[in-house]
Residue frames as a rotation matrix with the C-alpha (Angstrom) as fourth column:
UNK 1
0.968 -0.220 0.124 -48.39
-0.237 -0.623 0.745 -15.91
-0.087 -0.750 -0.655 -31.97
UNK 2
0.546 -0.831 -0.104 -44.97
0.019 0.137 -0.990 -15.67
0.837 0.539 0.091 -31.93
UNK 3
0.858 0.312 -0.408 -42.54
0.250 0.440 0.862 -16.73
0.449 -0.842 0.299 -29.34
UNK 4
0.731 -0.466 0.499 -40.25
-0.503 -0.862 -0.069 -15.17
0.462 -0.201 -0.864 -27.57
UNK 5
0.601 -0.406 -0.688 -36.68
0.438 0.888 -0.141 -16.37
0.668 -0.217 0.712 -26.67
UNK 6
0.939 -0.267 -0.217 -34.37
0.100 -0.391 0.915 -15.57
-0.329 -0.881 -0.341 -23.49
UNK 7
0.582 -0.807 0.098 -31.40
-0.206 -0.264 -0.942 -13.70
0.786 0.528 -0.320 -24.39
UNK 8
0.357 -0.412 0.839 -29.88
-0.866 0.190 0.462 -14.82
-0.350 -0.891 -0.289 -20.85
UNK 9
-0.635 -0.757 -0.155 -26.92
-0.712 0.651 -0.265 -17.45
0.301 -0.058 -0.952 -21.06
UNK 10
0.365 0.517 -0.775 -27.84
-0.028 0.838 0.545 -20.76
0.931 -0.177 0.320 -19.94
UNK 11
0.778 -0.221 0.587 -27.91
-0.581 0.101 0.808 -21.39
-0.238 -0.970 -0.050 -15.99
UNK 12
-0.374 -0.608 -0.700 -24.51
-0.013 0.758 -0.652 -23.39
0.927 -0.234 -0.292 -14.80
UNK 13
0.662 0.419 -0.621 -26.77
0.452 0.438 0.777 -23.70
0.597 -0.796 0.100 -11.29
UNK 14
-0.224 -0.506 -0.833 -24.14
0.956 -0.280 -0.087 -21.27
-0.189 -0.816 0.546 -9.45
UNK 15
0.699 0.152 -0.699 -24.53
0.291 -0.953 0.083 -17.62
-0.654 -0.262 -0.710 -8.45
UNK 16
0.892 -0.278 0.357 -22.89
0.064 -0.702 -0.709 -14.95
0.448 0.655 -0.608 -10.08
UNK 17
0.188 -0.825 0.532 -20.16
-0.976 -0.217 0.007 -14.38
0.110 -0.521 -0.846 -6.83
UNK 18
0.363 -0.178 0.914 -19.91
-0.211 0.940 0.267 -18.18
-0.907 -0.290 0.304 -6.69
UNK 19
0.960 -0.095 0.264 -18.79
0.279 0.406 -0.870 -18.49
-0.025 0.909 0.416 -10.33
UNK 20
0.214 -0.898 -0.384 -14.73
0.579 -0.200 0.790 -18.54
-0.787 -0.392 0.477 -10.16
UNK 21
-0.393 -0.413 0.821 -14.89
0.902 -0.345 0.258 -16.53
0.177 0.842 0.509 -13.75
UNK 22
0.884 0.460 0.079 -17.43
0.441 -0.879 0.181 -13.59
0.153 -0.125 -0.980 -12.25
UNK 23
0.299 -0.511 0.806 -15.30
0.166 -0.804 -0.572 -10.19
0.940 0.305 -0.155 -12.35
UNK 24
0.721 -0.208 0.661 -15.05
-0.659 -0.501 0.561 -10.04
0.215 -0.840 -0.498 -8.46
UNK 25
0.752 -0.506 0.422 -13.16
0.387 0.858 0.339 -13.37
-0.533 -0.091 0.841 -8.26
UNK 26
0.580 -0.733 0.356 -10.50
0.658 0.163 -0.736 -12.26
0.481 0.661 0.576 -10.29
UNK 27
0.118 -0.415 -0.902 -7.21
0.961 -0.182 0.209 -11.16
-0.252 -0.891 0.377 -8.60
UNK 28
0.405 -0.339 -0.850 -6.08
0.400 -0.770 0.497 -7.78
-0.823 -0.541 -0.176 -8.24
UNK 29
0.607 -0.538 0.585 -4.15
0.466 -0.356 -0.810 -5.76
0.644 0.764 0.035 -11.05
UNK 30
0.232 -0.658 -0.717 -1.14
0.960 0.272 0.061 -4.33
0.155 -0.702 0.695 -9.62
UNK 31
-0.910 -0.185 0.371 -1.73
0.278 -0.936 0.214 -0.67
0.308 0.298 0.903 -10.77
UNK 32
0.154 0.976 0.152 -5.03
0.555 -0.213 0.805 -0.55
0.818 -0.040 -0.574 -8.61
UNK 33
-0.117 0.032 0.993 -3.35
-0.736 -0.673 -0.065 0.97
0.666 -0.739 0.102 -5.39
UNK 34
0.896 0.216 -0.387 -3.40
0.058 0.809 0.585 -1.97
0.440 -0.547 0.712 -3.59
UNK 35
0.374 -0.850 -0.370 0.26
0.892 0.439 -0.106 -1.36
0.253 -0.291 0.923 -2.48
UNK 36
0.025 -0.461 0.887 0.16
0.203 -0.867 -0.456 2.38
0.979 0.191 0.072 -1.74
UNK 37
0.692 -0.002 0.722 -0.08
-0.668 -0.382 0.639 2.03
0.275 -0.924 -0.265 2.07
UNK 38
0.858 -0.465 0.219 2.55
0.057 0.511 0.858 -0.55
-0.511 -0.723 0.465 2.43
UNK 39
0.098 -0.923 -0.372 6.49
-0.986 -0.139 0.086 -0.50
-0.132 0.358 -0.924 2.19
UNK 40
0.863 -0.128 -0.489 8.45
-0.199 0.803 -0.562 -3.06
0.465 0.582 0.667 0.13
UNK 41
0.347 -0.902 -0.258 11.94
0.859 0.195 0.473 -4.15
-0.376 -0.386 0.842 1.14
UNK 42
-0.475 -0.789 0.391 13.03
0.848 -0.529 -0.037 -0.97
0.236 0.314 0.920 -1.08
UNK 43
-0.955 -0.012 -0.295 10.96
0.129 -0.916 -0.380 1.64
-0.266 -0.401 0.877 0.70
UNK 44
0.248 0.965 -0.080 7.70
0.418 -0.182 -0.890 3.64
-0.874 0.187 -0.449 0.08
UNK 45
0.109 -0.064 -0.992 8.89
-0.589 -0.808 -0.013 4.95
-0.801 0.585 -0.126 -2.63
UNK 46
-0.910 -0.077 -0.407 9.39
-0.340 0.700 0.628 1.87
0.237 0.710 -0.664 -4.61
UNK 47
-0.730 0.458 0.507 6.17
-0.215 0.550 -0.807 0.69
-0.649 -0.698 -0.304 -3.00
UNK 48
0.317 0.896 -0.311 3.91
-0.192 -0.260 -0.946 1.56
-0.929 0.359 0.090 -5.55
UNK 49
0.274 -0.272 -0.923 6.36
-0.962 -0.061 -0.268 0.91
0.017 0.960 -0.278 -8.38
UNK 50
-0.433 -0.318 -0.844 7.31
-0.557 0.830 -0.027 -2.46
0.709 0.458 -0.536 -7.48
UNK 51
0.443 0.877 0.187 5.28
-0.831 0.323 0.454 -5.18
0.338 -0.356 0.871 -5.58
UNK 52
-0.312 -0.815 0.489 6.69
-0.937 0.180 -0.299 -7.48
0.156 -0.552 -0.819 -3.10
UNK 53
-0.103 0.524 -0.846 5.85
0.148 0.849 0.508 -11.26
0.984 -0.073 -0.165 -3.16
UNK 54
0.215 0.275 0.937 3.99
-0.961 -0.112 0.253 -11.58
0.174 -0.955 0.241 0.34
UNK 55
-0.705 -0.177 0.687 5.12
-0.695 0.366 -0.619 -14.40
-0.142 -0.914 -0.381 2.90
UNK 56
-0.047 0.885 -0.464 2.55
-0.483 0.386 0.786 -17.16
0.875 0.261 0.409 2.86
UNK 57
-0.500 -0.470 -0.727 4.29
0.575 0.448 -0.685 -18.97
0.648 -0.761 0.047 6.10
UNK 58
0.897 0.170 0.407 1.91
-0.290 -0.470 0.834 -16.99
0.333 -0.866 -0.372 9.69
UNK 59
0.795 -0.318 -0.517 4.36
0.585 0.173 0.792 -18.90
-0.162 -0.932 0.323 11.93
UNK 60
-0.169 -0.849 0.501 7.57
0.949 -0.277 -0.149 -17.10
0.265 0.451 0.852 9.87
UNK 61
0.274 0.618 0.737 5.66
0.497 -0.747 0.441 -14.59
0.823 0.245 -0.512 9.32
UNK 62
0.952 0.305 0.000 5.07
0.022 -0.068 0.997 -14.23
0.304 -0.950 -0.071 13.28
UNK 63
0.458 -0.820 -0.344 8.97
0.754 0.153 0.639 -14.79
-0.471 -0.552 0.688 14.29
UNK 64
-0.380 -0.663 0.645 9.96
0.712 -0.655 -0.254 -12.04
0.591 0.363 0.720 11.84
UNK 65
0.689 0.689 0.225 7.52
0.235 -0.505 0.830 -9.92
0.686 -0.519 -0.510 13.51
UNK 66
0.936 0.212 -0.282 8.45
0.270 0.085 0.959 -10.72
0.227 -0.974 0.022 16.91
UNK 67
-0.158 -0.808 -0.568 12.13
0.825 -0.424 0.374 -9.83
-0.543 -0.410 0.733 16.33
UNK 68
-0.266 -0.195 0.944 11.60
0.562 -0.827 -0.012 -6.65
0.783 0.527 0.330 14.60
UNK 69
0.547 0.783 0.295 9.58
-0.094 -0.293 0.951 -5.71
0.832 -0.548 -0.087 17.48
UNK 70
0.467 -0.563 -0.682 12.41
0.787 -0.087 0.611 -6.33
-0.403 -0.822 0.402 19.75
UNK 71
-0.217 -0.841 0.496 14.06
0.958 -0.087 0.272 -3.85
-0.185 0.534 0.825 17.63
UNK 72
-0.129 0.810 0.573 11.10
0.517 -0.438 0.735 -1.06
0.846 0.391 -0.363 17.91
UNK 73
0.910 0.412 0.052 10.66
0.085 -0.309 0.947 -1.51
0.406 -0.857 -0.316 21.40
UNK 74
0.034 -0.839 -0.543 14.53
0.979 -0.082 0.187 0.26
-0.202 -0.537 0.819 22.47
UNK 75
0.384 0.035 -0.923 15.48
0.103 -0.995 0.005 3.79
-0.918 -0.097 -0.385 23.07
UNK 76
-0.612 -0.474 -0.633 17.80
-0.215 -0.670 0.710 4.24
-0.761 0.571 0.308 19.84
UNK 77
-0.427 0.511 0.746 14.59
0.897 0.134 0.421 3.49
0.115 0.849 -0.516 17.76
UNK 78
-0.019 0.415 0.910 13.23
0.975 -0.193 0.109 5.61
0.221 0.889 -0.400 19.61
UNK 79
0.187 -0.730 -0.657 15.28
0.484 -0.514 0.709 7.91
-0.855 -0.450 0.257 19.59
UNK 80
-0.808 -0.299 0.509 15.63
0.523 0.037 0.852 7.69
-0.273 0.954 0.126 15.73
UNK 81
0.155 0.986 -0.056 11.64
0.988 -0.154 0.019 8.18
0.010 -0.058 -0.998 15.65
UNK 82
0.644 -0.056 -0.763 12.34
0.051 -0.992 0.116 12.29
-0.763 -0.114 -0.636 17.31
UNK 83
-0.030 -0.651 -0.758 15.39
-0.017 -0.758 0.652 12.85
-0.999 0.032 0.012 15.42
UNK 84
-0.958 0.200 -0.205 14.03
-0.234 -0.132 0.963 11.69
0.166 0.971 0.173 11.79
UNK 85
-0.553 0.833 -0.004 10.58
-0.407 -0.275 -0.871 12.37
-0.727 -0.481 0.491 11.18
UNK 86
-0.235 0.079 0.969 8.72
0.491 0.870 0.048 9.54
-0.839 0.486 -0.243 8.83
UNK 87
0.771 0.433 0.467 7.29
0.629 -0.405 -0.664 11.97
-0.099 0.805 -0.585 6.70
UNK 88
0.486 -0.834 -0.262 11.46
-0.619 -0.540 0.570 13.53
-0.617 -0.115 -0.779 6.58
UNK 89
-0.195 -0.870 0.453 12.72
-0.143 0.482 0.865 10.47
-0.970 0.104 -0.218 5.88
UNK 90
0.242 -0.392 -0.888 14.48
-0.902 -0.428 -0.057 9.73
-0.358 0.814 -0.457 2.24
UNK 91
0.859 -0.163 0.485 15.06
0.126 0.986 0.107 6.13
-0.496 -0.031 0.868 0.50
UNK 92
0.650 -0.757 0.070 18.21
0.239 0.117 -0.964 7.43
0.721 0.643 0.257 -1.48
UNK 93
0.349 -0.523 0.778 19.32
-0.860 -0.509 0.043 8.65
0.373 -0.684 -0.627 2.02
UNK 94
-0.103 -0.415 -0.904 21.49
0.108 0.899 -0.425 6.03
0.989 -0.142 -0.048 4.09
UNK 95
-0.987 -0.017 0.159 21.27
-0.157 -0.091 -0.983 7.37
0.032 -0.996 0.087 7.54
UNK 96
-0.264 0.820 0.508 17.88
-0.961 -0.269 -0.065 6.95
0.083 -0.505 0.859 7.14
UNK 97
-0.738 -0.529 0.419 16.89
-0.573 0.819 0.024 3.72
-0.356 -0.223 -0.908 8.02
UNK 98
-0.028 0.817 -0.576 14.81
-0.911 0.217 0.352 0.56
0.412 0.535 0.738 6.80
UNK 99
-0.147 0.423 0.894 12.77
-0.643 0.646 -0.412 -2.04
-0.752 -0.635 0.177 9.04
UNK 100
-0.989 -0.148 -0.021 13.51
-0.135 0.825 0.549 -5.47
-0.064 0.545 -0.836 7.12
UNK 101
-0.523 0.557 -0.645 10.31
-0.834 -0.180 0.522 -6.34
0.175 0.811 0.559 5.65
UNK 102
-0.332 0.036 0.943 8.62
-0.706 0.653 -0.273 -9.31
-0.626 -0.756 -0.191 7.91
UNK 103
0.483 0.868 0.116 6.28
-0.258 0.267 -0.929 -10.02
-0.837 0.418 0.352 5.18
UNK 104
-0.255 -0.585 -0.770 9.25
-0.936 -0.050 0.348 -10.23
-0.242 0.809 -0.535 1.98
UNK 105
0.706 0.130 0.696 8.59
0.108 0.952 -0.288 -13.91
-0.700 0.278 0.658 0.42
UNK 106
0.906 -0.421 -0.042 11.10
0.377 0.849 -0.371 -15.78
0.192 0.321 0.928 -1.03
UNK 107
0.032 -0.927 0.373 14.45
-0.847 -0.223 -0.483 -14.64
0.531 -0.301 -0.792 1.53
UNK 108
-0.037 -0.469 -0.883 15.98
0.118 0.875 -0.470 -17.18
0.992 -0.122 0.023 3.27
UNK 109
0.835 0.274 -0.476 16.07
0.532 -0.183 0.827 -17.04
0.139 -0.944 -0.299 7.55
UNK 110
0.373 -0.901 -0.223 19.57
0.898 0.291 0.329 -15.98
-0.232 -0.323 0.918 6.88
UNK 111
-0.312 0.163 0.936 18.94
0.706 -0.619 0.343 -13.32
0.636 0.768 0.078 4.34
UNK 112
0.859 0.512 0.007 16.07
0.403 -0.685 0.607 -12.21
0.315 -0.519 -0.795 7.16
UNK 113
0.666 -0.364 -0.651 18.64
0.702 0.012 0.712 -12.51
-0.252 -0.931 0.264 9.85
UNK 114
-0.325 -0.938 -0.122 21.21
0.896 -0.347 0.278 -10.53
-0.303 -0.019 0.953 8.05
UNK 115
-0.061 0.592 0.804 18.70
0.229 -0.775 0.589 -7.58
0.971 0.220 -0.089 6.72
UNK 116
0.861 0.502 0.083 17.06
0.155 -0.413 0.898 -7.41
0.485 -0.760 -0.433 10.65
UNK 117
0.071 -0.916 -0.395 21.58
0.959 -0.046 0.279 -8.02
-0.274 -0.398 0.875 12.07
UNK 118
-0.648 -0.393 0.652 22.45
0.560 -0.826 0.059 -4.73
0.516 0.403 0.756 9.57
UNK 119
0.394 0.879 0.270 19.14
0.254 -0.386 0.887 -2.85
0.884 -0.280 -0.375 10.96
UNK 120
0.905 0.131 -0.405 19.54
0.413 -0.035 0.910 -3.36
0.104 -0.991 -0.086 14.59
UNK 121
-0.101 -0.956 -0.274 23.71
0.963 -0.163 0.216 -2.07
-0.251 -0.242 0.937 14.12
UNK 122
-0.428 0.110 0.897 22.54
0.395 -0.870 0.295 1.08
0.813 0.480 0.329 12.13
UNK 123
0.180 0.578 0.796 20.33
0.249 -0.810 0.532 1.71
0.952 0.103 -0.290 14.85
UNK 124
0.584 -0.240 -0.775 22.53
0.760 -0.172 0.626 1.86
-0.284 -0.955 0.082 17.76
UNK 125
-0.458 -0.544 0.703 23.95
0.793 -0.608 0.046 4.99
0.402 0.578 0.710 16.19
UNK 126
0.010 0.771 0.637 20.63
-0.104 -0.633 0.767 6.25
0.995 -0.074 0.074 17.97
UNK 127
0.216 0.009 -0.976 21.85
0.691 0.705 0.159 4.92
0.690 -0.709 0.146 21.45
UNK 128
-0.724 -0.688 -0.050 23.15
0.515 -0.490 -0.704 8.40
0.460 -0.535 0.709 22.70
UNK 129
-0.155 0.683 -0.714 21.71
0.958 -0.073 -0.278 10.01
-0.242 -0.727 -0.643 24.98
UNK 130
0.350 0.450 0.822 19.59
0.644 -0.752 0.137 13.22
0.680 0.481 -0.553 23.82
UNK 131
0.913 0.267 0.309 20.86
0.014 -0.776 0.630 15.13
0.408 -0.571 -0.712 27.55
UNK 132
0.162 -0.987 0.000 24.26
0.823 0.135 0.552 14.59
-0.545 -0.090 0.834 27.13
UNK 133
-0.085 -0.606 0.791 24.27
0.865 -0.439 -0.244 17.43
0.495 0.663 0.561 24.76
């Protein structure tokens, strides 16, 4: 009789999804769409062409947040909001604005601060009042 050998690899004693070489473990490619629902610092339109280091810092993370959100929650945002419409708005355009990036990795607090300072001045341009006209 003649015996028959296993063409199977030799066990290393770990699952397949436990092995750090298996095909799901490996990271991301950057041309999978993984970045077509989110904006970069240069817009949706660059979103998909270029890829923003993420933030690794929550608490940062959280304080950029928390002032953009002061910045969200005022009439001349939204205000901005009615008079450009997101699916209007233009990244070669300047009046249109861009919400500093909370998530950007490797800016400085100062950098932030001056990206979220320029923001918040652009958008008191939206401060008039809509029944004044």
């Amino acid at each position: 009789l003649a015996t028959t050998t296993s063409v199977m690899p030799p066990s290393t004693g770990k699952r397949p999804a436990d092995d750090p070489a298996h095909p799901a473990k490996q990271p991301r490619r950057s041309g999978d769409g993984a970045a077509a629902g989110r904006e970069s610092v240069f817009g949706a339109a660059a979103a998909t062409a270029y890829r923003v280091p993420q933030e690794t810092d929550e608490r940062k993370v959280q304080q950029r947040l928390k002032q953009v959100g002061y910045g969200k929650n005022t009439i001349a945002y939204d205000n901005y909001r009615r008079q450009v419409p997101k699916n209007s708005r233009d990244g070669e355009n300047p009046a249109h604005l861009r919400t500093p990036n909370a998530r950007a990795a490797g800016i400085s607090k100062r950098q932030f601060d001056g990206r979220l300072r320029e923001w918040r001045s652009k958008l008191h341009v939206f401060w008039g009042d809509d029944d004044a006209e």
